[in-house]
Wavefront OBJ file of the C-alpha trace (Angstrom):
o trace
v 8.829 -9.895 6.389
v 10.484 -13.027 4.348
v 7.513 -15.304 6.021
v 4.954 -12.596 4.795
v 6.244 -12.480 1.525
v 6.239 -16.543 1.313
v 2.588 -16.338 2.684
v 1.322 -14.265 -0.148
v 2.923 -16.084 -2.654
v 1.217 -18.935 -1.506
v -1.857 -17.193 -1.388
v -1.577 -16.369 -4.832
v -0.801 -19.955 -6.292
v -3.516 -20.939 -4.309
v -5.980 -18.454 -5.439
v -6.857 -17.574 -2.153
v -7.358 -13.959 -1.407
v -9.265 -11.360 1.179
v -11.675 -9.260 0.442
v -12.875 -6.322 2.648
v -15.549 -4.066 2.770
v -13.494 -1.073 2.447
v -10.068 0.365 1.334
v -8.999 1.204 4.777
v -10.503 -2.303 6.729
v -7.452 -4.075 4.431
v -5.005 -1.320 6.047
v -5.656 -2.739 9.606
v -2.126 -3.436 11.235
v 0.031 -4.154 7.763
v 3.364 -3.464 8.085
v 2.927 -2.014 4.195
v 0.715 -0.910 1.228
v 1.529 -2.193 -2.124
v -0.516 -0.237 -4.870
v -1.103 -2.075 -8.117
v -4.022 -0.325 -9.254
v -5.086 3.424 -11.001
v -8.974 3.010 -9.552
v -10.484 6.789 -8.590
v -10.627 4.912 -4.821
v -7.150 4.665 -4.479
v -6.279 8.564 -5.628
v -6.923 10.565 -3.095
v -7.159 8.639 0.246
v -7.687 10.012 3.817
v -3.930 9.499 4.818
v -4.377 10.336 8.321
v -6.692 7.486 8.251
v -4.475 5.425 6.862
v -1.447 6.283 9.369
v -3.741 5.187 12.181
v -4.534 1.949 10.931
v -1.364 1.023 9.449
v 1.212 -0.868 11.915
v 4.125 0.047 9.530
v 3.630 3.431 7.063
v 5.439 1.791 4.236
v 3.871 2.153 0.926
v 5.498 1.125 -2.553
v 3.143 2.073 -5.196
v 3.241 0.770 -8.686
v 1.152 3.257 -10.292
v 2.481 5.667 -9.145
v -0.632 7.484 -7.629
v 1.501 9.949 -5.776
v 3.959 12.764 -4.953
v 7.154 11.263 -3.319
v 7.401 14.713 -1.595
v 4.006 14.720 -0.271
v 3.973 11.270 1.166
v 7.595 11.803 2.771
v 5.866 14.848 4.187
v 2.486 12.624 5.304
v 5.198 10.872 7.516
v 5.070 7.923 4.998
v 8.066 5.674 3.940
v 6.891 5.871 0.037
v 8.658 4.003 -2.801
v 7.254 4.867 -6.470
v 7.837 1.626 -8.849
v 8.932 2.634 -11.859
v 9.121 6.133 -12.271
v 12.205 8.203 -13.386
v 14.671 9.718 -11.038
v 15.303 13.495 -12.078
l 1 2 3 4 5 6 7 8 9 10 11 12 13 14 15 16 17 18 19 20 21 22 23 24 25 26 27 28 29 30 31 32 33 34 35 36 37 38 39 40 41 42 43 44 45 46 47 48 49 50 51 52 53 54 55 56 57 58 59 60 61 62 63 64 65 66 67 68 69 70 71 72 73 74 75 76 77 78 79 80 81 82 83 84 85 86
């Protein structure tokens, strides 16, 4: 995970980046999902799609798109960024 995290960091400086033709081709084998966007897309996903493509069903989400609940529920490991415990 470390070497991941060092990868895309040096992605970033470098300003190199993947593009994909669709939402779920970028979920193919990640070990996570990091959300850093509100776009309609992104709302309301197929999540069984998701769970198939995803190696790891990790998802932190800085907009907070969703329902902890619901995503615990989805079988998800869901962190929301931001948002206030009760």
């Amino acid at each position: 995970m470390v070497a991941r995290l060092f990868r895309l960091k040096n992605l970033i400086i470098e300003k190199k980046f993947l593009t994909f033709a669709s939402q779920y081709d970028a979920l193919k084998d990640v070990d996570a999902l990091l959300i850093a966007t509100e776009w309609q897309l992104f709302r309301t996903p197929d999540f069984e799609q998701m769970k198939s493509l995803m190696k790891g069903k990790a998802i932190y989400d800085g907009r907070n798109l969703y329902e902890p609940a619901v995503m615990k529920e989805k079988g998800f490991h869901y962190e929301s960024i931001g948002r206030k415990l009760n």
